[in-house]
N, C-alpha and C positions, 0 to 999 in steps of 0.2 A: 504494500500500500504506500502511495506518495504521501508526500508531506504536503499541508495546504498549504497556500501561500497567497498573500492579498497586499494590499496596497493605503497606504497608511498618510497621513500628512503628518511630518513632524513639526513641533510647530516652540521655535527659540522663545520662551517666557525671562529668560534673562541668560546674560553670559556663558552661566555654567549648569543650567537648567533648562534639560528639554523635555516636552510631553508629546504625546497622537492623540491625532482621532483619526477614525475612521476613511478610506479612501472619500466617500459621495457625505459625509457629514459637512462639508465645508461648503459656503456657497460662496462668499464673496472678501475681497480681501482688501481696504480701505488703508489706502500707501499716502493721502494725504489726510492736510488735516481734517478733524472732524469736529462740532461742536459737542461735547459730552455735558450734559445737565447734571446736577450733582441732586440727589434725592435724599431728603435729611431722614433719623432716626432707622436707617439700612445698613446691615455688615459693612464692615472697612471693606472689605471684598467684593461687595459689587456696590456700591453707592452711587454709582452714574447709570445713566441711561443715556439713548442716544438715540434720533430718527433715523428711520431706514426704509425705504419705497413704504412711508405713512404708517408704519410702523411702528412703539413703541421697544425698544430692544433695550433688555437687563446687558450691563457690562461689566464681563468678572472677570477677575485679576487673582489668577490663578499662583502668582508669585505670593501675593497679599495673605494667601491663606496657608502659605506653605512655611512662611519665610516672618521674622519679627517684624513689627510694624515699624521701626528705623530702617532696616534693610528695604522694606516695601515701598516705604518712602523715597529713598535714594532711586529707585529704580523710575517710583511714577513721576519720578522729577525730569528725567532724560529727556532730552530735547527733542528725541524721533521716537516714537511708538506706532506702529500697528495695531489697525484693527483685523480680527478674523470676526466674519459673521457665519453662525453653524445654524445646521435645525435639528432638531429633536423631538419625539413623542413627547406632547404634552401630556401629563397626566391630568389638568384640569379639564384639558376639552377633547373630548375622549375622539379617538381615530381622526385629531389634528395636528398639525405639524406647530410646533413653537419654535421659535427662534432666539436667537440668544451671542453675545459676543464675547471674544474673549482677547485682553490685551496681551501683545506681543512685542519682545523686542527685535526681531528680527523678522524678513519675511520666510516665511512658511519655505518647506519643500518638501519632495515625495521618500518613500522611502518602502520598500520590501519588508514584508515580515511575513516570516515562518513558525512553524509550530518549534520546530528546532531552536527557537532563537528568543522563547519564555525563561523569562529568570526575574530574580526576584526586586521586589519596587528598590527603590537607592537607598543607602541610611540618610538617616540625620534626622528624616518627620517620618515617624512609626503611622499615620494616618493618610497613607495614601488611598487603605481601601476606602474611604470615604467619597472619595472623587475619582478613582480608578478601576478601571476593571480589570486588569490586568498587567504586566511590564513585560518589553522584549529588551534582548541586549541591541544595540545601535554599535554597530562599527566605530564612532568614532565617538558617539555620547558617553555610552556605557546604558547602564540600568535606561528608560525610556519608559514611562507608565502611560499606557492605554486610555485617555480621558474617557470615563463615561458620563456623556454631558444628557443624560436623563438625571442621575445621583444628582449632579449640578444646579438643574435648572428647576427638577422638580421636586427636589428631598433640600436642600442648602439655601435656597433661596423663600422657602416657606417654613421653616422653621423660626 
């Protein structure tokens, strides 16, 4: 029996920190600037939102929730960020698609994974299953956790 093998976006949340999603999770990828709206009494982790084709869209900061809020800081200070906009099974609106974004310091790019190539989340935050579904090794990252952006959008964000 072969090994499966699929097609991932890895996607740079800071320097020395990378995550995936899914090959067709990703819709659009916003390289200039944007206006982000800042929404009071919400996680450090996603407190903005942002328009998108008339859409309201949650923006989370995946570093913010991995990483101490100094470190988090230093990062959302950076003078160039990206945006990724993804969709995901709403759990609120049953067989809908929701949408959701997430900031990046670099842009995206593709990347192979195999079954061969699961190993375990990276140290340093023991809570990766919380926002990950799994981790593959990355040739040149190392460890690479699998975003599962349902946990995300629909379990982190309503709590």
């Amino acid at each position: 029996m072969g090994k499966t093998v699929t097609n991932a976006w890895v996607l740079p949340i800071a320097e020395s920190v990378h995550v995936a999603i899914g090959e067709f999770d990703m819709l659009h990828i916003i390289t200039e600037w944007i206006k982000l709206h800042r929404v009071p009494h919400t996680p450090a982790y996603c407190h903005r939102i942002l328009l998108w084709h008339g859409r309201v869209v949650p923006v989370f900061d995946i570093y913010n929730v991995i990483c101490s809020a100094e470190s988090a800081r230093q990062v959302q200070s950076l003078p160039r960020y990206f945006i990724c906009i993804v969709a995901y099974h709403s759990a609120a609106y049953a067989d809908k698609v929701g949408y959701g974004a997430l900031v990046l310091s670099a842009l995206p790019y593709r990347a192979t994974v195999t079954d061969g190539s699961c190993c375990d989340y990276p140290a340093g935050w023991d809570d990766w299953p919380l926002i990950a579904a799994s981790c593959f090794q990355h040739p040149e990252h190392g460890p690479t956790p699998i975003v599962d952006l349902q946990k995300i959008f629909n379990s982190l964000l309503t709590e």
